[in-house]
C-alpha positions as CSV (number, residue, x, y, z in Angstrom):
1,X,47.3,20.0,-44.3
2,X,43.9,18.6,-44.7
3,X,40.3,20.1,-45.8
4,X,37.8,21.0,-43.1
5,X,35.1,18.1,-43.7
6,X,35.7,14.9,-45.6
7,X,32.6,16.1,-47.7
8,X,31.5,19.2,-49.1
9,X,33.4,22.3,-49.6
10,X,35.8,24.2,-47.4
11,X,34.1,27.4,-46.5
12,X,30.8,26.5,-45.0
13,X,28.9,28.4,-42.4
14,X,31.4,28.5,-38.9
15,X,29.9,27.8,-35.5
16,X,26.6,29.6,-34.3
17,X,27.9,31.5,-31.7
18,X,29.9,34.8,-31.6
19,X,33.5,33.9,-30.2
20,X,34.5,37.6,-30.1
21,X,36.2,37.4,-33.2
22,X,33.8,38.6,-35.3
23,X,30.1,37.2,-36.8
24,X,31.1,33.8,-37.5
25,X,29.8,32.7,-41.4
26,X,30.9,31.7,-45.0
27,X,34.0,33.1,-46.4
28,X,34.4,35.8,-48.6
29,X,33.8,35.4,-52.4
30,X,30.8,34.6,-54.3
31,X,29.0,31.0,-54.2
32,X,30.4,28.6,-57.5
33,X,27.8,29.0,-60.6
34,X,25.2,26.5,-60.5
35,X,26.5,24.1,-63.0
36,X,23.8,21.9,-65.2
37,X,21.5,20.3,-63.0
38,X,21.9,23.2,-60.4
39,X,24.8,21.9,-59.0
40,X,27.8,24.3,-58.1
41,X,30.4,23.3,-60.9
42,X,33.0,23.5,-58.1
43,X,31.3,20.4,-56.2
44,X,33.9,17.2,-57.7
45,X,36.8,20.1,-57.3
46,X,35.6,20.9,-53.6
47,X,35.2,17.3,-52.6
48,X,39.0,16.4,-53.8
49,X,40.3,19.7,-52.4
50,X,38.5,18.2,-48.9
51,X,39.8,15.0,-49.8
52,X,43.6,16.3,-49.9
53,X,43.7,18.5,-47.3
54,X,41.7,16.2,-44.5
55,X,44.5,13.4,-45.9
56,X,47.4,15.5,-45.0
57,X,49.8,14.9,-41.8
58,X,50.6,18.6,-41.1
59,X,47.6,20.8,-39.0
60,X,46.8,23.7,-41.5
61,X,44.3,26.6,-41.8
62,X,43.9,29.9,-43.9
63,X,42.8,32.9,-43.8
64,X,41.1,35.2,-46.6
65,X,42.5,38.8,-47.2
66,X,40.4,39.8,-43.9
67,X,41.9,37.6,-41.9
68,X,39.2,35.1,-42.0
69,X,39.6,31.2,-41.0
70,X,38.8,29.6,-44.7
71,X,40.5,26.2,-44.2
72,X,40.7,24.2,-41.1
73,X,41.8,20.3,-41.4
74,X,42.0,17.5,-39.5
75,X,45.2,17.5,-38.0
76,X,44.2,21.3,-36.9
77,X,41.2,19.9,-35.2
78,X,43.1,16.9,-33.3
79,X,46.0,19.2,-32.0
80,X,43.3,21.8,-31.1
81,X,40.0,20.0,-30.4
82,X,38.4,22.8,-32.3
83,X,36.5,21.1,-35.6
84,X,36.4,22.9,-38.6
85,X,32.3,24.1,-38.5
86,X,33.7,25.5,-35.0
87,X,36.8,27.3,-36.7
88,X,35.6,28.2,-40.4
89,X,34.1,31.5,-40.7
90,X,35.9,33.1,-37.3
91,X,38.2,36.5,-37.4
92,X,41.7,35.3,-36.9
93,X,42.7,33.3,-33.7
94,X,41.6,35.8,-31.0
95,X,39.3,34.8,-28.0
96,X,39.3,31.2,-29.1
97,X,42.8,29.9,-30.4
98,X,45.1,32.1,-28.9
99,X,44.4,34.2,-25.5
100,X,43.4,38.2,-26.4
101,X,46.8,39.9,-24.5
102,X,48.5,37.5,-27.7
103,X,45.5,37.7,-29.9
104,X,47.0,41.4,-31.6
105,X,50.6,40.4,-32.0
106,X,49.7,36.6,-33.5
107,X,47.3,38.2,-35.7
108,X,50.0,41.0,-37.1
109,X,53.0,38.0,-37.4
110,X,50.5,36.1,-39.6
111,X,49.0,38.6,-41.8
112,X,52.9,39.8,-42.4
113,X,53.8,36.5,-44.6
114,X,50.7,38.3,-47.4
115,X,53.4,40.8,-48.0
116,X,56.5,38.9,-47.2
117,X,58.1,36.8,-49.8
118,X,58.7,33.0,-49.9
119,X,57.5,31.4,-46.2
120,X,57.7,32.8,-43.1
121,X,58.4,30.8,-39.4
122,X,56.8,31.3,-36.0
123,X,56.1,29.8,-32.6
124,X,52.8,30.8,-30.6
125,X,51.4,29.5,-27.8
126,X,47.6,28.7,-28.7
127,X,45.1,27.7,-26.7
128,X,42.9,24.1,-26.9
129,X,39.2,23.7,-26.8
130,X,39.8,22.4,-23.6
131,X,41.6,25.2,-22.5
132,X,44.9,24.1,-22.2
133,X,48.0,26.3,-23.8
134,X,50.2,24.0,-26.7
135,X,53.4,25.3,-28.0
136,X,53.5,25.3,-32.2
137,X,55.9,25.8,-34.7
138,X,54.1,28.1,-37.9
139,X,55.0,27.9,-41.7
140,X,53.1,31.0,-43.2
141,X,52.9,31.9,-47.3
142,X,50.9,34.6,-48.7
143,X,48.4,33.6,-51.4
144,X,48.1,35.8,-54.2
145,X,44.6,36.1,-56.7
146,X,44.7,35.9,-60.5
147,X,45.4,40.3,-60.4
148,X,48.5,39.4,-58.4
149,X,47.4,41.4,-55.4
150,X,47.5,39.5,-51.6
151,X,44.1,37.2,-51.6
152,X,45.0,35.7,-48.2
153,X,47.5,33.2,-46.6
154,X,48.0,29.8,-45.9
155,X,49.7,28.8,-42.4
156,X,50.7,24.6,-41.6
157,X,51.7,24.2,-38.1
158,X,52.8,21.5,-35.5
159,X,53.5,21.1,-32.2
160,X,57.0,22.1,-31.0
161,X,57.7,19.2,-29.4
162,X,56.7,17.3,-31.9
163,X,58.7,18.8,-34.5
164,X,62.1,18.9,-32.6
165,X,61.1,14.8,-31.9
166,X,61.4,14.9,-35.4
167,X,64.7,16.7,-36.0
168,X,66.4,14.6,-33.1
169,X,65.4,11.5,-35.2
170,X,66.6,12.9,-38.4
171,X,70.1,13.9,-36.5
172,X,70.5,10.7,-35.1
173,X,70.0,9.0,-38.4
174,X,72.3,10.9,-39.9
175,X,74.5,10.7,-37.3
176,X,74.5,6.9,-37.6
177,X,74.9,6.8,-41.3
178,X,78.0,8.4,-40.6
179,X,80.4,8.5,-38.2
180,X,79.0,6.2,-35.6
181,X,81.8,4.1,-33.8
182,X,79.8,1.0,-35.0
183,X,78.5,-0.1,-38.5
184,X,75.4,0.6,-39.9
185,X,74.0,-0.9,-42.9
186,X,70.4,-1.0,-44.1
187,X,69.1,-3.4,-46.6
188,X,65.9,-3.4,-48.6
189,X,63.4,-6.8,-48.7
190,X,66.1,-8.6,-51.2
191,X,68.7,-8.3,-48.3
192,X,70.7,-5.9,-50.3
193,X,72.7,-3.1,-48.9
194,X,70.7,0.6,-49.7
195,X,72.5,2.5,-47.0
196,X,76.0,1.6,-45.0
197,X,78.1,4.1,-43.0
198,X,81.9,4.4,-42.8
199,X,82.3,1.9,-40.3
200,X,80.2,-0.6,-42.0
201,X,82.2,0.4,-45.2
202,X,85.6,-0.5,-43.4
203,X,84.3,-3.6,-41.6
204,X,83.3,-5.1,-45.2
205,X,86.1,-3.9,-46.9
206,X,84.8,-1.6,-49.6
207,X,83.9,1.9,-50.3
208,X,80.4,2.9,-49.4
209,X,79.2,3.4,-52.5
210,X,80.5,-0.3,-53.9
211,X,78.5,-1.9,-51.6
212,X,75.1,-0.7,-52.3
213,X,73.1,-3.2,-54.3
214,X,75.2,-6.4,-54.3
215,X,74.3,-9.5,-52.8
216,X,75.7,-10.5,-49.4
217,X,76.9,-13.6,-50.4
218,X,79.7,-11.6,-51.9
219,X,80.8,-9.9,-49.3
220,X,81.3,-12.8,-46.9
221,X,82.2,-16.0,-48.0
222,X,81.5,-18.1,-44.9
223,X,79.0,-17.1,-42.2
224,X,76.5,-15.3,-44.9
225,X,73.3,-17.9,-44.3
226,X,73.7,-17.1,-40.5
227,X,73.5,-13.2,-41.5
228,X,70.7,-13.9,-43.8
229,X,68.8,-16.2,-41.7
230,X,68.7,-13.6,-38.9
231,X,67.5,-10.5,-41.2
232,X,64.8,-12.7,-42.5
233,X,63.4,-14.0,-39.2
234,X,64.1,-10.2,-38.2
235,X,61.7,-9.0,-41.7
236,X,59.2,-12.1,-40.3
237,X,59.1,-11.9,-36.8
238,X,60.6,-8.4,-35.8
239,X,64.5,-7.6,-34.0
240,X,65.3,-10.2,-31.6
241,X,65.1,-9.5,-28.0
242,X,69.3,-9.6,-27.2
243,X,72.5,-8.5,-29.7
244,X,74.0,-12.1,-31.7
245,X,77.5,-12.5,-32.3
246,X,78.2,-13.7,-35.9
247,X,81.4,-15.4,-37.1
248,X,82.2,-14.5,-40.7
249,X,85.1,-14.9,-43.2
250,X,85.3,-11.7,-45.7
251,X,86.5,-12.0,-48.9
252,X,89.6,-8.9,-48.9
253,X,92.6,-7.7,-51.4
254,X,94.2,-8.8,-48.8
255,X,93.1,-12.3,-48.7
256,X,90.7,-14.1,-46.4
257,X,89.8,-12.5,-43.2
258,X,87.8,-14.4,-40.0
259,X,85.5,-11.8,-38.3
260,X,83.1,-11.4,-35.0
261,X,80.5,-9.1,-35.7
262,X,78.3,-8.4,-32.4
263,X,75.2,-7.6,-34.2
264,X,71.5,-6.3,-33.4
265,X,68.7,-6.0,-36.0
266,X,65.5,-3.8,-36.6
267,X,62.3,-4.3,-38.8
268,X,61.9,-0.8,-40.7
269,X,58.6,0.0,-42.0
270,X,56.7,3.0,-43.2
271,X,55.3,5.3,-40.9
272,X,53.2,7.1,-43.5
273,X,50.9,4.1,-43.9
274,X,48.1,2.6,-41.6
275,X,49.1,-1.0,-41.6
276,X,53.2,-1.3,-41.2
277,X,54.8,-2.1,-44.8
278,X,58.1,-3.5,-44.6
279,X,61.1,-1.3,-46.2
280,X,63.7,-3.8,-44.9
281,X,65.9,-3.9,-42.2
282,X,68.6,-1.7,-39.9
283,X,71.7,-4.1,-39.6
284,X,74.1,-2.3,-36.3
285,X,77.2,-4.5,-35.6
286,X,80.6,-4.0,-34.3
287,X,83.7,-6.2,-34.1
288,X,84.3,-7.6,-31.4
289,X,87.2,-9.8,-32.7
290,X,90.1,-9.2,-30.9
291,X,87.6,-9.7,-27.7
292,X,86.8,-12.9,-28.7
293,X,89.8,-14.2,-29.5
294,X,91.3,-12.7,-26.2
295,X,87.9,-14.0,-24.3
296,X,88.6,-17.5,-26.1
297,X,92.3,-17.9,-25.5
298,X,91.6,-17.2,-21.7
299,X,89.5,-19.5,-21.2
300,X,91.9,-22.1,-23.5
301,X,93.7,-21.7,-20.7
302,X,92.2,-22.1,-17.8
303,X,91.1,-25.2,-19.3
304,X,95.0,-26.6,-20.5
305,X,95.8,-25.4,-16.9
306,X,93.3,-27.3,-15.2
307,X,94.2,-30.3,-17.2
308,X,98.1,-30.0,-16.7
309,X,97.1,-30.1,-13.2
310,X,94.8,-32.8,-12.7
311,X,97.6,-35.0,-14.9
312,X,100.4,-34.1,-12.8
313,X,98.0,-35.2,-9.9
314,X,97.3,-38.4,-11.8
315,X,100.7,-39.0,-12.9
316,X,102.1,-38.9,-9.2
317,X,100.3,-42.3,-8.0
318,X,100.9,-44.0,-10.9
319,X,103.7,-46.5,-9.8
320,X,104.9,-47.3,-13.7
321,X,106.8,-44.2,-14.8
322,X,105.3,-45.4,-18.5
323,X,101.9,-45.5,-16.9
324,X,102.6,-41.7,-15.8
325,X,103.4,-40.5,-18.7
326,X,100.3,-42.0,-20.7
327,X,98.0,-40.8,-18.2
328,X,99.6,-37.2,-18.8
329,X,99.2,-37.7,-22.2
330,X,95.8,-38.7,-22.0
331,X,94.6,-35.3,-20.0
332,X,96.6,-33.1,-22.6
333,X,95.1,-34.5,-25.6
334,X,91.6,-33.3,-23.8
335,X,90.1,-30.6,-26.6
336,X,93.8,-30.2,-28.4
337,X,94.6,-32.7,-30.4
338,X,93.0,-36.4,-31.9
339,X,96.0,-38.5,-32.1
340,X,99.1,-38.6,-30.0
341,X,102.4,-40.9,-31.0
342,X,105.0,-41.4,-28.9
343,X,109.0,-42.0,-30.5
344,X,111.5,-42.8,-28.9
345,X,115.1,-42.5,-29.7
346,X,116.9,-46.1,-30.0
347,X,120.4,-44.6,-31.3
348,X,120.4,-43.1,-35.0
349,X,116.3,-44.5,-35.0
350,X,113.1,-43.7,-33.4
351,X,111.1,-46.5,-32.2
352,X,106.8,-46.1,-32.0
353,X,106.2,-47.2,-27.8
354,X,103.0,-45.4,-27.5
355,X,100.1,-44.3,-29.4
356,X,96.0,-43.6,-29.8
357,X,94.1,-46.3,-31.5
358,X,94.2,-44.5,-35.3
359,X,91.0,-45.2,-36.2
360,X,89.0,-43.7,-33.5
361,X,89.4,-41.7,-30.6
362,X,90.9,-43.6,-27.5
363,X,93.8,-43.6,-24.9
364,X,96.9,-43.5,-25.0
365,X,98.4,-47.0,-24.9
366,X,101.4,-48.6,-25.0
367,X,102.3,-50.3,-28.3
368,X,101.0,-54.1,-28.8
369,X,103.9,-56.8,-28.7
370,X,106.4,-53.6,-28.0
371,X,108.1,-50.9,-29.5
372,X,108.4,-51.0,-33.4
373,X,110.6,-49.2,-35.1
374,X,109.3,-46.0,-37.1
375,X,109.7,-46.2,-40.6
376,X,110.0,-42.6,-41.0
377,X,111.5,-41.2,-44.8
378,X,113.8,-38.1,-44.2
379,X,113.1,-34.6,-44.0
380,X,110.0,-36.5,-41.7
381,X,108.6,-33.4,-39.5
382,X,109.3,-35.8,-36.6
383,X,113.2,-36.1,-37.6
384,X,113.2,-32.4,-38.0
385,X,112.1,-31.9,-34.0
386,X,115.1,-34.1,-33.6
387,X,117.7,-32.4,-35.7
388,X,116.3,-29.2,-34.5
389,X,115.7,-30.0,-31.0
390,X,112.7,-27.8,-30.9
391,X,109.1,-28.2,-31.8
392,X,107.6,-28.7,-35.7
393,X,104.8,-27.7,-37.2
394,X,102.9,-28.6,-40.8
395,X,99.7,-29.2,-42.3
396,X,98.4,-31.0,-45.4
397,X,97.2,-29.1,-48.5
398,X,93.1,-29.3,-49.1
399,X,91.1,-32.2,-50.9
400,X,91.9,-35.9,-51.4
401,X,96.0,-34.5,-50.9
402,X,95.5,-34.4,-46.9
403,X,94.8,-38.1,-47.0
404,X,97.9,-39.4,-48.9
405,X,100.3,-36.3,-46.9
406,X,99.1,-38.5,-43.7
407,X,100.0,-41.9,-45.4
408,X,103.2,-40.8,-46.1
409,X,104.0,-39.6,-42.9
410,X,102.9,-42.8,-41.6
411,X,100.4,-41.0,-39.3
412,X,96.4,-41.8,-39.1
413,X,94.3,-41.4,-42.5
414,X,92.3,-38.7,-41.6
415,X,95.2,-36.6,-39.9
416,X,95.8,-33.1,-41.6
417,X,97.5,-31.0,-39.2
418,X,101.0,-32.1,-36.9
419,X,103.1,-31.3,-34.3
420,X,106.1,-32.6,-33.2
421,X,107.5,-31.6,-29.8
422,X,111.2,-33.0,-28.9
423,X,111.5,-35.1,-25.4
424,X,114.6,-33.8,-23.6
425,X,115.4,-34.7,-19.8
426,X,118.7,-33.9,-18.5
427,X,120.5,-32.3,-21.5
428,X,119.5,-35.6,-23.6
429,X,116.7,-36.1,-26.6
430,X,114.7,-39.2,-25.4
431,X,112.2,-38.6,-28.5
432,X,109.1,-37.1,-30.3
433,X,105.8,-36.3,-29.0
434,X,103.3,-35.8,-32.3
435,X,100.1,-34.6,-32.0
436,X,97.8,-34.9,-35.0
437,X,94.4,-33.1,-35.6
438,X,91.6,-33.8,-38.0
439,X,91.0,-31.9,-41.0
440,X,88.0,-30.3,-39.2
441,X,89.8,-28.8,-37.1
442,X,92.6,-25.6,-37.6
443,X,96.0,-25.9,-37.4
444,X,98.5,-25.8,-34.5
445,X,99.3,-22.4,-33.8
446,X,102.0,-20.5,-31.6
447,X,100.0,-20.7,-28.3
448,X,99.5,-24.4,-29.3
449,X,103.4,-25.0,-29.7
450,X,104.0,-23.6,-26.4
451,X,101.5,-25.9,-24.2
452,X,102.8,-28.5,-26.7
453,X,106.2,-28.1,-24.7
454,X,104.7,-27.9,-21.6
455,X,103.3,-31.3,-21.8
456,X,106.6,-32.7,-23.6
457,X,108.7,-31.7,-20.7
458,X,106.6,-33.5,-17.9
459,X,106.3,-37.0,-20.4
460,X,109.9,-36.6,-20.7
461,X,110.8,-36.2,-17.2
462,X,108.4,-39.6,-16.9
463,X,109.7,-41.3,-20.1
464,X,113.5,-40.5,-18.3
465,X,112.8,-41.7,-14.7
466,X,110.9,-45.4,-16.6
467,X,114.6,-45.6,-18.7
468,X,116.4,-45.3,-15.8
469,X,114.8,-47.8,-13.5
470,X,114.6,-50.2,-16.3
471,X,118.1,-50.2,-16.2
472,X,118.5,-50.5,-12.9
């Protein structure tokens, strides 16, 4: 709704010609009393009236008691093309805003909403300056004078289209915000959470309600300056051009909980105001964990496979069975482990043959001067593989602990996760294969035990054919 000139009042003379709707000219009522200095006292009031109306985002006119076009804004005159000196002053729509077969029927359907109570809703077809038919959607209320009897009406309209463009973006906000089969979560300048749906909700373990207004930081405990580094270049800069994937750890009753969020982001600002003014930012993510992990553990191994492979291809012209079963050892360590020792089994003792340098990455070599015996304590995870004939895993507890749990073990000073694989050929324990990672690194895992194995079964069957021509 707006006023029909930025300046003056609302009801001045209508266009010159006759439109067929009746002697265009000033609305009905008498002229404002001449104030002081013979100006109306109504001026200031008609200039902020103008003001108001010409400022509003919805096309409206009115009409007098008559039937009379009193008001006609600016959003009337731009969905039109008819200005308000063209449109103030005529009799209803017909000859110019509507054609005259519709003119009658328009004209009764407005006039109606004097006498009907609360608002009244209609479409019509009107016409353009230009001559072209538009489709709107009508919002008609009587308007009743200080003796309570029907003064005239008031009618705001828009173009259909418009208006359902309007309802499908109010239905699919809604429909994200809540029961969208991906989380939704919108956040204000301060990167707090205003709005998050059910899925969001779930994803960050908490209700929707207890999220709103706390900081992200404690929601995720590891991955949050990535989150909050993207949503402030995205309040900066605008959404990035592709969807990230974001690795987080959330903080859960359950405990601690690794996370891949694939995530996309949008700047939100006003539409009500010329220049854009930020509101925040749209956060849409789903997890995509099990993906990954499955994505990552294929290509694990593909890669383990391809090593086993070109090892085995090594191995076989190596004429030292000892030299073979290094080489293997050298391929398997490839992206698994950081340290390998090899112990083998000199009766009740194990005896260290081959290792990695332990103070920096290397090959595996065999021991300087030979073999020295293992001065392992028992209960040793490396006795255990032997008692147990099966594989052994362990890790050291966090802090300054990791690095005295290695030095008792007698393994490298900056090893904090193990695994001890048995070497069996021919129904017989030969020894232990240990691999050692850095704390940096996670711990050995199932799928890790098993390739483990692998790669203790081919050293073995080398370790076995080297003892036996040795003793040849």
């Amino acid at each position: 709704m707006g006023a029909s000139r930025s300046s003056g009042t609302t009801d001045e003379i209508g266009p010159d010609e006759d439109s067929g709707g009746g002697r265009p000219g000033r609305s009905a009522g008498p002229p404002p009393p001449a104030g002081p200095g013979g100006a109306p006292e109504a001026s200031a009031g008609s200039e902020l009236l103008a003001a108001l109306l010409d400022g509003m985002d919805a096309a409206l006119c009115a009409f007098d008691a008559a039937g009379t076009v009193t008001h006609w804004n600016r959003e009337a005159e731009r969905i039109l093309g008819w200005s308000a000196r063209e449109a103030v002053g005529r009799a209803g729509f017909a000859g110019w805003a509507v054609r005259r077969s519709d003119a009658e029927e328009v004209r009764t359907r407005l006039m109606s909403a004097m006498d009907a109570p609360g608002r009244q809703v209609h479409e019509f077809a009107l016409l353009r300056k230009d001559g072209g038919r538009v489709l709107v959607r009508t919002q008609s209320a009587g308007v009743r004078g200080a003796d309570g009897k029907p003064a005239g009406l008031y009618c705001a309209f828009s173009e259909v289209h418009a208006r359902i463009d309007l309802e499908r973006a109010i239905a699919l906000s809604e429909a994200l915000l809540e029961d969208a089969s991906w989380g939704v979560v919108l956040v204000d300048v301060d990167l707090r959470p205003t709005v998050a749906n059910a899925y969001a909700a779930r994803a960050l373990g908490g209700g929707r309600t207890a999220l709103l207004g706390r900081p992200l930081g404690e929601l995720v405990v590891q991955g949050v300056e990535e989150l909050e580094a993207a949503l402030h270049h995205v309040l900066a800069e605008g959404a990035p051009s592709a969807p990230a994937e974001l690795w987080v750890t959330l903080r859960t009753a359950e405990g601690e909980r690794r996370r891949c969020w694939r995530s996309g982001f949008l700047r939100l600002a006003s539409p009500l105001t010329e220049e854009p003014v930020p509101l925040g930012a749209g956060w849409l993510f789903r997890d995509v964990t099990a993906a990954k992990l499955a994505e990552q553990e294929a290509d694990r191994q593909r890669f383990r496979t391809s090593q086993l492979h070109r090892a085995a291809r090594t191995a076989s012209e190596c004429e030292d069975p000892m030299e073979a079963a290094t080489s293997l050892l050298d391929f398997a360590l490839a992206g698994f482990a950081d340290h390998v020792l090899v112990d083998l089994a000199a009766g009740e003792r194990l005896v260290r043959t081959a290792a990695t340098p332990s103070d920096a990455p290397g090959p595996c070599l065999p021991v300087f001067g030979g073999a020295v015996p293992a001065r392992y304590d028992p209960g040793h995870p490396a006795l255990q593989a032997v008692e147990r004939t099966g594989t052994v895993r362990t890790s050291a507890g966090a802090g300054n602990a990791a690095q005295a749990w290695a030095t008792e073990r007698r393994w490298p000073r900056d090893a904090a996760h193990a695994l001890c694989a048995v070497l069996r050929s021919r129904g017989r324990t030969l020894g232990v294969l240990t691999f050692l990672r850095a704390a940096n690194r996670a711990a050995f895992e199932r799928p890790d035990a098993v390739y483990a194995e692998t790669v203790a079964a081919r050293v073995a069957g080398a370790v076995d054919l080297a003892q036996v021509t040795a003793g040849a």
